[in-house]
C-alpha positions as CSV (number, residue, x, y, z in Angstrom):
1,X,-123.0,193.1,37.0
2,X,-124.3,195.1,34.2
3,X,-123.1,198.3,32.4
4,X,-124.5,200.4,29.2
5,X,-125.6,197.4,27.1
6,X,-122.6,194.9,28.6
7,X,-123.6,191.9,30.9
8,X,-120.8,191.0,33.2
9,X,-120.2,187.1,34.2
10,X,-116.7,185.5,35.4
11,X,-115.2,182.5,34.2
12,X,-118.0,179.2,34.5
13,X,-120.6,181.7,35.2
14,X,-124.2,180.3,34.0
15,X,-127.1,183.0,32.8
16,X,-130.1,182.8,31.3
17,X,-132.4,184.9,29.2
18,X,-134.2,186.3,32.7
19,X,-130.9,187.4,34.0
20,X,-130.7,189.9,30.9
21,X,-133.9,191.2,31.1
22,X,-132.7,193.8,33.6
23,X,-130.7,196.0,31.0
24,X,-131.2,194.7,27.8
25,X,-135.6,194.4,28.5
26,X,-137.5,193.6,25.1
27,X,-133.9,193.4,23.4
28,X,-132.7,190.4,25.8
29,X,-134.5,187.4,24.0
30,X,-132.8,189.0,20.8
31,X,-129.6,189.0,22.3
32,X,-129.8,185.8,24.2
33,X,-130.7,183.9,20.8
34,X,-128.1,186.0,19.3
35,X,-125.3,184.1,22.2
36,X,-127.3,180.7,21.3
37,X,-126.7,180.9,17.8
38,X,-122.3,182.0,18.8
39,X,-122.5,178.8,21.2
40,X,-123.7,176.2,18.9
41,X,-120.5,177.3,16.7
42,X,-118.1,177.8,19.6
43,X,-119.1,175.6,22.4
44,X,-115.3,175.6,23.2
45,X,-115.6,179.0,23.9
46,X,-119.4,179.7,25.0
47,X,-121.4,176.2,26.4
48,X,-124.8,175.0,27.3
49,X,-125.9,174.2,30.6
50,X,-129.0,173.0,30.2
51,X,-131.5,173.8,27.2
52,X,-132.5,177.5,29.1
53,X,-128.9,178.3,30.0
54,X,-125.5,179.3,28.8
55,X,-122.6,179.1,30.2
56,X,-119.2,180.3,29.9
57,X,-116.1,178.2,30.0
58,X,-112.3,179.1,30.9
59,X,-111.8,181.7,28.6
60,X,-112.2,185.8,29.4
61,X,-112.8,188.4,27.2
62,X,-115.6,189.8,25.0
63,X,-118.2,188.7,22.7
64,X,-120.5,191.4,20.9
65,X,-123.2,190.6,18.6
66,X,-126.0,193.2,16.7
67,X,-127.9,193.8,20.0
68,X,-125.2,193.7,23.2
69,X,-122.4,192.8,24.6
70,X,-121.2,189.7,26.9
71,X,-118.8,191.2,28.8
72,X,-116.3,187.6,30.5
73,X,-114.0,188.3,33.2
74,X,-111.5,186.4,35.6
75,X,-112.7,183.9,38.4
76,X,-110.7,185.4,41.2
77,X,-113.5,187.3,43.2
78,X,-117.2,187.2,43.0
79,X,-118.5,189.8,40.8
80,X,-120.4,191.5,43.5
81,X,-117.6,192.0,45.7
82,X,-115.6,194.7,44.4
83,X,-116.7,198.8,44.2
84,X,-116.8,200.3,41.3
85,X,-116.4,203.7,43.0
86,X,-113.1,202.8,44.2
87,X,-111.6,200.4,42.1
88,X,-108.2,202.2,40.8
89,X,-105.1,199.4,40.6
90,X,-103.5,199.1,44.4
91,X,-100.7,196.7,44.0
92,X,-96.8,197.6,44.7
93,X,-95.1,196.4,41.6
94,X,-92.1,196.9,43.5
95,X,-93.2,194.1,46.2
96,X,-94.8,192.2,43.6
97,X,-92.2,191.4,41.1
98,X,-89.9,190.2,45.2
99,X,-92.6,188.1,45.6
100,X,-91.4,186.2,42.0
101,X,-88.0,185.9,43.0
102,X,-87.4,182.1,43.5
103,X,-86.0,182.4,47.2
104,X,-89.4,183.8,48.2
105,X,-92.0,182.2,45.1
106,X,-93.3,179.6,48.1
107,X,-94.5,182.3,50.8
108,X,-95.9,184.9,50.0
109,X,-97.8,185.1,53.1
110,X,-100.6,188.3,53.5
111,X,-99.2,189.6,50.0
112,X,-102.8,191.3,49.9
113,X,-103.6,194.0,52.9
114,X,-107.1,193.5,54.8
115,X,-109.3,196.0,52.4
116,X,-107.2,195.1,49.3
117,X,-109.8,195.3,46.6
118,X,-109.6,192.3,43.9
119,X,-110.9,193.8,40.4
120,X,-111.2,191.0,38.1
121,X,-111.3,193.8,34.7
122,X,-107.9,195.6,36.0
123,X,-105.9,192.0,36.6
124,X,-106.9,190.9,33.3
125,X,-105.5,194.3,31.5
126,X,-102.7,194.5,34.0
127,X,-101.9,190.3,32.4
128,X,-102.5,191.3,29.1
129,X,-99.9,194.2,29.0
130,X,-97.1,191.3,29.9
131,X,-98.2,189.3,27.3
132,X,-95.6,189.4,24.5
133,X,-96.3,189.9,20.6
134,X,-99.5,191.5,21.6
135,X,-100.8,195.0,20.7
136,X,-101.7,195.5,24.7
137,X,-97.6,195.6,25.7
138,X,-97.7,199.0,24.7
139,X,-101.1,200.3,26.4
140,X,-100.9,203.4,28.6
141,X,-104.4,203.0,29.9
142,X,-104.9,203.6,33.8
143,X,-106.7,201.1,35.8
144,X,-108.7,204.0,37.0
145,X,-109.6,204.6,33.2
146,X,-110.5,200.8,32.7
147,X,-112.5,200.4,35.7
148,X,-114.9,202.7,35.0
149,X,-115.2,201.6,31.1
150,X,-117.0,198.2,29.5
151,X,-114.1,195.7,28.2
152,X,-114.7,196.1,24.9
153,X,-114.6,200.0,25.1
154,X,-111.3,199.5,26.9
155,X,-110.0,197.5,23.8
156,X,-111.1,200.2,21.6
157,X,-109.4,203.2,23.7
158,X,-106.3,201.3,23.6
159,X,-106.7,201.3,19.8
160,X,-107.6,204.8,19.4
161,X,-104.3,205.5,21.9
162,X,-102.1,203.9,19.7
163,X,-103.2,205.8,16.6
164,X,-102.3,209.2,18.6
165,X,-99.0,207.9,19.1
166,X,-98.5,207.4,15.4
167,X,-100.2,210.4,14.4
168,X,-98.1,212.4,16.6
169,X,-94.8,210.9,15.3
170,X,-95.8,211.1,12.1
171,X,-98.1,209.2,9.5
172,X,-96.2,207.2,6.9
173,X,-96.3,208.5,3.5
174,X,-95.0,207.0,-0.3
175,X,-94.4,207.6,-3.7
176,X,-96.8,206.3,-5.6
177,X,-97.1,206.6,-9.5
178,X,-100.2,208.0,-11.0
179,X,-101.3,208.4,-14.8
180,X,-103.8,211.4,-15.1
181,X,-105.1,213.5,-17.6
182,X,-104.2,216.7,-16.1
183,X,-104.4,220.4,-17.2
184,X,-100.7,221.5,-16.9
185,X,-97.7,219.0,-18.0
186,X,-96.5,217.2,-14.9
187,X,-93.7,214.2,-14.8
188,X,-93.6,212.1,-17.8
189,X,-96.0,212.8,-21.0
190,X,-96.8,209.2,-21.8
191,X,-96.9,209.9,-25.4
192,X,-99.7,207.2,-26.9
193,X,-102.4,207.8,-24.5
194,X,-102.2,211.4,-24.7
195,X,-102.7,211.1,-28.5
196,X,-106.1,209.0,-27.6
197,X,-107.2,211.4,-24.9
198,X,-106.6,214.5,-26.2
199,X,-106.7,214.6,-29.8
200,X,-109.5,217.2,-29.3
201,X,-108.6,218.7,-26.1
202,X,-105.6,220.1,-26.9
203,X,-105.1,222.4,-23.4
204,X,-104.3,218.6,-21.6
205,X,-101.6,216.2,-20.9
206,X,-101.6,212.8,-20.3
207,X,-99.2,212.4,-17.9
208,X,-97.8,209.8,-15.4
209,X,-95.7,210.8,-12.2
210,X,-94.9,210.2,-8.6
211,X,-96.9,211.4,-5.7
212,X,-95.9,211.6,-2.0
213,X,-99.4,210.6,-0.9
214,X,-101.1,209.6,2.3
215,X,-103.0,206.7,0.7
216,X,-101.3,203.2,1.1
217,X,-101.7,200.3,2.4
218,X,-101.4,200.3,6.2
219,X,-103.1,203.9,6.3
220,X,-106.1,202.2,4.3
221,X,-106.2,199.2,7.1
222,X,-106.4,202.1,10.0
223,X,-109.3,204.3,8.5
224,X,-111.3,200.6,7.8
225,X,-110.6,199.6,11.3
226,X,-111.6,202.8,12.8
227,X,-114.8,203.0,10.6
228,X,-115.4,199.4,11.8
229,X,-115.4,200.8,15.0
230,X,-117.5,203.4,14.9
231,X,-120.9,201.7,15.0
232,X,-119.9,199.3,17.8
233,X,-119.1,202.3,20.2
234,X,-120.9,205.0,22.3
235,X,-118.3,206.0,24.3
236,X,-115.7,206.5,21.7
237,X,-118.0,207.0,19.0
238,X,-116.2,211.5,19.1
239,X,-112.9,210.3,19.1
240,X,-113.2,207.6,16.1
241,X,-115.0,210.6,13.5
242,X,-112.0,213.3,14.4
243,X,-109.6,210.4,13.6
244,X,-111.2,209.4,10.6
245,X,-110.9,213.2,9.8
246,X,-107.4,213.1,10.0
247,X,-107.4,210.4,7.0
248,X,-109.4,212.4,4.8
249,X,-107.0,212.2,1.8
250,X,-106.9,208.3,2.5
251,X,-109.5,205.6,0.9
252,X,-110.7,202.6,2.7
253,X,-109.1,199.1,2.4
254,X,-110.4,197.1,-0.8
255,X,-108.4,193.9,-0.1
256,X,-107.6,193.4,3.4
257,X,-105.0,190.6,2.7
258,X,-103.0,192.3,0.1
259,X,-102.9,195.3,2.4
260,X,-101.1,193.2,5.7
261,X,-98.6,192.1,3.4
262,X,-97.3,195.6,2.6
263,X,-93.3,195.6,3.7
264,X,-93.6,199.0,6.3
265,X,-89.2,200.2,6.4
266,X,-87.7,200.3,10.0
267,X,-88.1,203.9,10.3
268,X,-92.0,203.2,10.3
269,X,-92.0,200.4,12.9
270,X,-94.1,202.6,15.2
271,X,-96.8,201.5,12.8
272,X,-96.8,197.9,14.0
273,X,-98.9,197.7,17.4
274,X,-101.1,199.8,15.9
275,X,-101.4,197.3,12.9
276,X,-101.9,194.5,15.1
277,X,-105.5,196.1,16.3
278,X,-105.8,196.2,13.1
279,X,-105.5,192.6,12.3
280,X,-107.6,191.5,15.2
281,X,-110.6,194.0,14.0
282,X,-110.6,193.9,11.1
283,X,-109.8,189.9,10.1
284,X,-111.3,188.7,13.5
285,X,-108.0,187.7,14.4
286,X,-109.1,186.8,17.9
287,X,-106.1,185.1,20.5
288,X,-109.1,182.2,20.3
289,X,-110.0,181.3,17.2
290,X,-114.0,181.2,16.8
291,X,-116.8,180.4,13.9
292,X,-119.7,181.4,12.3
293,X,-121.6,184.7,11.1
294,X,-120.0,188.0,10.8
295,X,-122.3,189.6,12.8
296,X,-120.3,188.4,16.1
297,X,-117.2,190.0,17.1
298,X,-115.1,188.0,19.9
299,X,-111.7,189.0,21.5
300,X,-110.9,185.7,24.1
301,X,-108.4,184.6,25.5
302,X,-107.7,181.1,27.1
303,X,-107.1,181.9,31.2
304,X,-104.9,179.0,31.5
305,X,-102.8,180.2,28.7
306,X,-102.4,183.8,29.7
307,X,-101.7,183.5,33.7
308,X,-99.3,180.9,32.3
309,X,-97.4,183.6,30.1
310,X,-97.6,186.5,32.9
311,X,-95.7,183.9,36.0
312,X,-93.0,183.4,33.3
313,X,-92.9,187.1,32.2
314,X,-92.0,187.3,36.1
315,X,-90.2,185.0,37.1
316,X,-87.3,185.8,34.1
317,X,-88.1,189.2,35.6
318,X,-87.2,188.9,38.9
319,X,-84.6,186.7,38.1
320,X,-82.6,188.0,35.3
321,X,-79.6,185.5,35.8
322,X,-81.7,182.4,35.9
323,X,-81.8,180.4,32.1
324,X,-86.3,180.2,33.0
325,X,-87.4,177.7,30.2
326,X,-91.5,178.0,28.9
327,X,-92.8,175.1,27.2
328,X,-89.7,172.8,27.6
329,X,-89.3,170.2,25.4
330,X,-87.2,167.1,24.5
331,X,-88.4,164.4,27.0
332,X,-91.1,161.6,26.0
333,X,-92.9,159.3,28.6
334,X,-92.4,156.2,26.0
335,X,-90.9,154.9,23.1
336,X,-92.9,152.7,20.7
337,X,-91.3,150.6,18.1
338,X,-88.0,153.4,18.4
339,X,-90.3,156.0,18.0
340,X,-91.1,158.3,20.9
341,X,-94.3,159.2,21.8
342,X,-96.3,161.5,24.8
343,X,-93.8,164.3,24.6
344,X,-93.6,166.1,28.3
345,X,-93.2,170.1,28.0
346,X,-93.6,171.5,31.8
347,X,-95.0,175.0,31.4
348,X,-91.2,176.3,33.1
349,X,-88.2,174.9,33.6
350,X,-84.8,175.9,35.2
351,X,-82.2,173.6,34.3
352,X,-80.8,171.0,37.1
353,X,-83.0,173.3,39.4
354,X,-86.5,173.4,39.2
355,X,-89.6,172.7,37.6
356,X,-92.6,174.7,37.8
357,X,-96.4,173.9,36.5
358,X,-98.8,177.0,36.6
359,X,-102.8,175.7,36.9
360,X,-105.1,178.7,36.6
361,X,-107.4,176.6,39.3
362,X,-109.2,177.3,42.6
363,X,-108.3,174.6,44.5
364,X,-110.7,172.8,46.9
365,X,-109.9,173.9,50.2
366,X,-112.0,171.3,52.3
367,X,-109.8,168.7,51.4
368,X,-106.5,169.3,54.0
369,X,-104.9,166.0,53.3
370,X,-104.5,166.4,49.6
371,X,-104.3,170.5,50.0
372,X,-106.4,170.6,47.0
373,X,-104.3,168.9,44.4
374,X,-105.7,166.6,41.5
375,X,-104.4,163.5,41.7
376,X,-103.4,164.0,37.7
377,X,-101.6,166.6,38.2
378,X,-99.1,164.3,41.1
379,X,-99.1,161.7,38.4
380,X,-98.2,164.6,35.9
381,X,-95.4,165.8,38.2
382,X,-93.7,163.1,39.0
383,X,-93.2,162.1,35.3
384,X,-91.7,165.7,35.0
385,X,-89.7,164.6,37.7
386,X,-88.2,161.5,36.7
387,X,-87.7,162.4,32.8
388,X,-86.1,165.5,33.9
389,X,-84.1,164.4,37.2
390,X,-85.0,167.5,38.7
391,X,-86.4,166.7,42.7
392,X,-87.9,170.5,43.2
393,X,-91.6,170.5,41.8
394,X,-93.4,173.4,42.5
395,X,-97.5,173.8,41.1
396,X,-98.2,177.3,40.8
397,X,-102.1,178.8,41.8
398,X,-103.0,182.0,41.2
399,X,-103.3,184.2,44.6
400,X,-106.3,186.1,44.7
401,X,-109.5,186.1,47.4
402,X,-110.7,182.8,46.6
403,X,-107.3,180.8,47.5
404,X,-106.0,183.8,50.4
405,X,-107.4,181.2,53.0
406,X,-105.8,178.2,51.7
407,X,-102.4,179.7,51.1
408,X,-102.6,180.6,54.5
409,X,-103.1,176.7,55.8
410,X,-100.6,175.5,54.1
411,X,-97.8,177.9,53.7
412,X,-94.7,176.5,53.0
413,X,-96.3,172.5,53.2
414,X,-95.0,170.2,50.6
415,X,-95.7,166.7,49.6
416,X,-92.4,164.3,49.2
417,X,-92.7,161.5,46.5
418,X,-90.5,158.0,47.3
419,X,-88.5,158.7,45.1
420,X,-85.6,156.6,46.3
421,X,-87.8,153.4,45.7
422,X,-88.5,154.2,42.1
423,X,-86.0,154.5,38.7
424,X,-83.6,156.8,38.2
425,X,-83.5,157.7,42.0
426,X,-83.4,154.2,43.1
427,X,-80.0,153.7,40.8
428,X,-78.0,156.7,42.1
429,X,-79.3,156.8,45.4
430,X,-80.7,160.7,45.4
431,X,-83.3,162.5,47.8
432,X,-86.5,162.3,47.8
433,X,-88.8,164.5,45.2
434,X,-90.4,167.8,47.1
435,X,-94.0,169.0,45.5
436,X,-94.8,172.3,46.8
437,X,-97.7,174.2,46.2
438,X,-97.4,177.9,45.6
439,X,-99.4,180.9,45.3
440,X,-99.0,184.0,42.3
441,X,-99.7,186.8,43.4
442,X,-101.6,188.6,40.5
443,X,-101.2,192.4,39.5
444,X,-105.1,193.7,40.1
């Protein structure tokens, strides 16, 4: 799908120089070589298919260069399958966040009506607004707004909304000293420098005093961020000049570094989202970190990592009296010499309770028997299991229109490990362990 001078792909998609020719014409070898030259740095992020081909990997996101933009999205629908007219965010948050408690995380079933259109762009900024220590926790955008808008313009509206905020509760100001030779006597006459200055000009002072000015640090990082900006943009391109207006009186960053490591007081604190933009703009502090020439821009963000973060920012919010664990560590597979090595850390853990293991996958359906599972993730589990004592293993897949079928076959299935035959269950005689697969259902 292709928009303005954005190509749109999902997750593992392959393209090739032909498949840009439709928007970008004369421009598309340009911009093809452009992506070459980004993949050969970044082939984490960005791979090679064949010698003709690129393809992207599990990350989503944005990566711009001089002559387009490659616009990644979510796997969870085909691209061609959802309407653009139409494409506003229909989920009820309400039935949503029930379908996270832990009494009901295993079914689920028809969470998604008959004409429920999946939009890949509104799940990934509906995920990204859970995400915590993030500039997007604070967005106000609409899904109607971002539907209709490339990614990367989305990124800058969200930007440009959190300066308004801050302009509107006020733009932080300081006392700053400054030494001037001015025509009236104002502050402190520094005495020697005067003498020097003005040993003819006897109508000046040389004078140093405070100022309440506009020009500091973190105002300096928002005017270079929004004059970054400005040549990347079409859409936004009004909205950046008037706000760049509004910092007249303000110069723009010399020293980027120096400048995010200004101390802002608590009463300013409202300046901190909007210094986090900032920081990913203007330092190309992407969420993945890439290489090479300046002339690329990239905002990515591993799939895996975020659908991870947005299960547990549900589950602790459906269930506010349950201790929900991320990343859980403590527990190694073996010890070596008395040192311990292969440290386990299951993505969520609920003391004595539970232990769940989120896999941004689409499992294969045609196998019934194994319900789609890699066999490394059993073995995975069942070291959880044992190292942990815990006999309730649930692997969380993402619910969307590629697994609706399969989540229907095997609603409420499990797989039971022998558990009784094997260490720690053998000894005290427990139950068996229970492997359930389970489906998120994701806010698009």
């Amino acid at each position: 799908m292709i928009k303005n001078n954005t190509f749109s792909i999902i997750e593992h998609q392959a393209f090739s120089k032909e498949d840009l020719k439709e928007i970008f014409k004369e421009k598309a070898e340009r911009f093809y070589k452009e992506l070459e030259d980004f993949a050969k740095n970044n082939e984490n992020l960005l791979g090679f298919k064949n010698k003709n081909t690129l393809k992207a990997k599990n990350y989503v996101g944005i990566i711009q260069t001089k002559s387009g933009v490659l616009e990644i999205l979510p796997k969870c629908t085909n691209l061609d399958s959802y309407k653009k007219e139409d494409s506003s965010s229909n989920h009820d948050k309400e039935k949503l966040k029930r379908c996270y408690e832990l009494d009901n995380i295993s079914k689920n079933n028809d969470f998604y009506e008959k004409d429920f259109k999946f939009n890949p762009k509104n799940l990934l900024i509906n995920i990204l607004k859970t995400l915590k220590n993030s500039p997007f926790k604070k967005s106000q955008i609409s899904s109607l707004q971002s539907s209709k808008m490339p990614l990367f313009e989305i990124f800058i509206t969200m930007f440009l909304d959190e300066f308004d905020s801050v302009y509107k509760k006020g733009l932080m100001r300081s006392y700053v000293d400054y030494e001037d030779n001015r025509a009236f006597l104002k502050g402190k006459l520094l005495f020697s420098e005067h003498i020097k200055q003005n040993l003819v000009h006897k109508e000046k002072f040389f004078t140093s005093c405070d100022e309440f000015v506009l020009d500091i640090a973190p105002n300096r990082l928002i005017k270079s961020t929004l004059n970054f900006l400005k040549s990347k943009t079409n859409i936004n391109k009004f909205r950046l000049i008037k706000s760049l207006q509004m910092l007249d009186e303000v110069e723009f960053s010399k020293n980027y570094e120096k400048d995010f490591s200004y101390k802002i007081s608590r009463h300013f604190d409202y300046y901190e989202n909007l210094l986090l933009w900032c920081k990913i703009f203007l330092k190309n502090e992407s969420f993945m970190p890439y290489h090479g020439k300046n002339e690329a821009f990239a905002l990515l963000f591993s799939m895996e990592k975020i659908f991870e973060d947005y299960v547990a920012y549900m589950l602790k919010k459906a269930n506010p009296n349950k201790n929900i664990k991320t990343q859980s560590s403590g527990k190694y597979l073996i010890s070596k010499n008395d040192e311990k090595c292969f440290m386990l850390k299951p993505d969520l853990y609920i003391e004595n309770e539970m232990i769940l293991d989120t896999k941004w996958k689409i499992p294969d359906s045609d196998e019934d028997k194994k319900q789609g599972i890699a066999q490394s993730d059993l073995y995975q589990m069942f070291a959880y299991a044992c190292k942990f004592k815990i006999y309730d293993i649930k692997l969380v897949y993402p619910l969307c229109e590629k697994t609706q079928d399969l989540q229907r076959k095997i609603a409420e299935k499990f797989f039971i490990f022998k558990a009784s035959e094997h260490l720690y269950f053998k000894e005290q005689g427990q139950k068996d362990i229970k492997v359930q697969v389970c489906f998120a259902p994701l806010p698009f």
